[in-house]
C-alpha positions in Angstrom: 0.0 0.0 0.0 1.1 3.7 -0.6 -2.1 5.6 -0.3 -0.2 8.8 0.2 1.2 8.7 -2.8 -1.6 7.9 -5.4 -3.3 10.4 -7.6 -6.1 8.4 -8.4 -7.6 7.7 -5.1 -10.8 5.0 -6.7 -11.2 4.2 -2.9 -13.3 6.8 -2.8 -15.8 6.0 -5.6 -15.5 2.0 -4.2 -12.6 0.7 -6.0 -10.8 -1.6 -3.3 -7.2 -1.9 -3.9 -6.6 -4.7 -1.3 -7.5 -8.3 -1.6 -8.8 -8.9 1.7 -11.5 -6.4 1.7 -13.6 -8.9 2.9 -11.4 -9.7 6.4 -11.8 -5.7 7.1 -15.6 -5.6 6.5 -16.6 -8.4 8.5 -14.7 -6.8 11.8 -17.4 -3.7 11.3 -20.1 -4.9 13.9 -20.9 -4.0 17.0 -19.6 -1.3 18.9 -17.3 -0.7 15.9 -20.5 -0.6 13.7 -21.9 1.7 16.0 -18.9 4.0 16.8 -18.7 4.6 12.6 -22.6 5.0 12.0 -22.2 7.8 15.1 -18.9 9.3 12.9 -20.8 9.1 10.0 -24.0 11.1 11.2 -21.3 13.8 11.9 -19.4 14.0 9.0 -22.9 14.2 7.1 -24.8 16.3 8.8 -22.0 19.0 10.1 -18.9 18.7 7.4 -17.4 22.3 7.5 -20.6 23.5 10.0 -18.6 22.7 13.4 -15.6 22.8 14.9 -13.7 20.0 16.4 -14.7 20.8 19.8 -18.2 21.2 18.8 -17.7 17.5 16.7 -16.4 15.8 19.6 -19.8 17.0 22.1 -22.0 16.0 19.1 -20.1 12.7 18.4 -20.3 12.0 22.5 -24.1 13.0 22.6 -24.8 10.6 19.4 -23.2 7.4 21.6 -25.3 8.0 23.7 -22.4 8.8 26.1 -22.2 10.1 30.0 -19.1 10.2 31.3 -16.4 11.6 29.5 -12.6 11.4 30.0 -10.1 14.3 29.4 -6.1 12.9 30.0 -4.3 16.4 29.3 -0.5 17.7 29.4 0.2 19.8 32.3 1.2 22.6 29.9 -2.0 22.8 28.3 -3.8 23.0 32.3 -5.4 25.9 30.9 -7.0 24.7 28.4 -7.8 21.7 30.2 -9.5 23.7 32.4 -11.8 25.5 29.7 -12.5 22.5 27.9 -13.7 20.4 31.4 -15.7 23.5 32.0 -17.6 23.2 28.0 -17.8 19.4 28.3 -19.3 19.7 32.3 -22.0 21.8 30.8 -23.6 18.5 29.2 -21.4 15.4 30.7 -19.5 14.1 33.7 -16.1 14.9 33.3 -12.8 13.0 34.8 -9.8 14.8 34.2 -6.3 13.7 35.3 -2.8 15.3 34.5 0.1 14.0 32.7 2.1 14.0 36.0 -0.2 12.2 38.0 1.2 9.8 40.7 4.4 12.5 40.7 6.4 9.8 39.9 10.8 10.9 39.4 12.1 10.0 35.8 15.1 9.3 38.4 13.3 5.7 39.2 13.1 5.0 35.9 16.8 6.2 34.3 14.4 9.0 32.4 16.3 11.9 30.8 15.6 15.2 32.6 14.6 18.6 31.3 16.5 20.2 33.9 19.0 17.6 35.2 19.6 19.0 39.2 16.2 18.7 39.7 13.1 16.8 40.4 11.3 16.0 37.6 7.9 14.1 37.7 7.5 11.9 34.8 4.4 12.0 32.3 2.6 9.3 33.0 0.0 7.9 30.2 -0.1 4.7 31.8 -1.9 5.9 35.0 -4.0 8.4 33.2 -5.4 5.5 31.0 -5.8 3.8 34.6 -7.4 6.9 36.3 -10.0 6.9 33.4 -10.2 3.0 33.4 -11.3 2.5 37.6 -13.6 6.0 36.2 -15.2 3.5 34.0 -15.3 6.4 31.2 -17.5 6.3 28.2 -15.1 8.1 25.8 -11.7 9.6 26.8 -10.4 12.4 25.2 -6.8 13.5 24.5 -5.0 16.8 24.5 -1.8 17.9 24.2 0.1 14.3 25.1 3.4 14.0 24.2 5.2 11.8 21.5 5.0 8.3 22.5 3.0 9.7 25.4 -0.5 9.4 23.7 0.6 6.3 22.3 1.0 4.7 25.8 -2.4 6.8 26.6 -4.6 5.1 23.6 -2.9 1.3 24.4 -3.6 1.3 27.7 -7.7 2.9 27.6 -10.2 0.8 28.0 -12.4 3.1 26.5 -13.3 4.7 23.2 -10.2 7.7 22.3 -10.5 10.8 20.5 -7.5 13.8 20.1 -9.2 17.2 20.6 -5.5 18.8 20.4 -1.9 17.6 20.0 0.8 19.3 21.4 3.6 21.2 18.8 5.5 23.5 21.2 7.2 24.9 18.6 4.6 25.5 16.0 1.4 26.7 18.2 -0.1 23.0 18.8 -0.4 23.0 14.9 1.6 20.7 13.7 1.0 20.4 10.2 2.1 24.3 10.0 5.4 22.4 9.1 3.7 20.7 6.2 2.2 24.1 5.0 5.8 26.2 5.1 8.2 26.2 2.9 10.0 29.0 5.1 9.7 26.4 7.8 11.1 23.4 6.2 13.6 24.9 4.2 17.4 24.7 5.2 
């Protein structure tokens, strides 16, 4: 496969380009089924009408979903805060820090920001486990680090959608690198 390189793109007017087409359909059932009929009732009915923030509440409220996870980078606490206070307006909401548990990167042999000191390591694991003994619905991600989220969406038990990813260089917009050439040039 090299998707990301063809121009042709029949995919999207039902040409398969795989033979096991068959193996993929058969796993939609279920709560898979019923996780892409609710993605599908957004995409159709709000395409370029909503934000993400907006998409996320509307895909939540189509589940049929309560209680709502938010696993968040300490840097972004702010918005953290903001986006609890949105999402408590029609949900429960758990939140729980990157650096919960405080736990030293010195116990693990973690490289350190700022080598003399203490420095609590991120910690996706126990956020997924916070969310897990929560018994969430739907967890939502922003701002976890590299590797970070992927630990995060391995470890949850429930349902995971990214409302933001963190780019401390580029504004948490990371495909800004994709759209400039002033950027990416040497």
């Amino acid at each position: 496969m090299n998707c990301a390189e063809c121009t042709a793109k029949e995919c999207y007017r039902g040409k398969s380009c795989v033979a096991f087409t068959d193996k993929i359909t058969c796993k939609i059932a279920g709560e898979d089924l019923d996780l892409m009929r609710a993605a599908s009732f957004i995409e159709s009915h709000y395409y370029k009408k909503k934000t993400r923030m907006e998409e996320v509440i509307l895909f939540a409220k189509e589940m049929g979903y309560e209680k709502l996870g938010l696993a968040f980078c300490i840097g972004l606490s702010g918005e953290a805060e903001k986006i609890q206070h949105i999402l408590k307006k029609e949900f429960t909401v758990i939140s729980v820090c990157c650096k919960v548990c405080g736990i030293s990167k010195d116990d693990f042999g973690m490289d350190k920001v700022e080598s003399e000191e203490f420095e609590a390591t991120c910690n996706p694991i126990g956020q997924a486990t916070v969310l897990n003994e929560e018994e969430t619905d739907l967890n939502i991600v922003v701002g976890l680090c590299v590797g970070h989220d992927t630990l995060f969406y391995k470890h949850s038990k429930a349902p995971v959608t990214t409302l933001a990813v963190k780019d401390r260089v580029l504004a948490h917009n990371p495909l800004g690198y994709i759209y400039s050439d002033y950027y990416r040039s040497p």
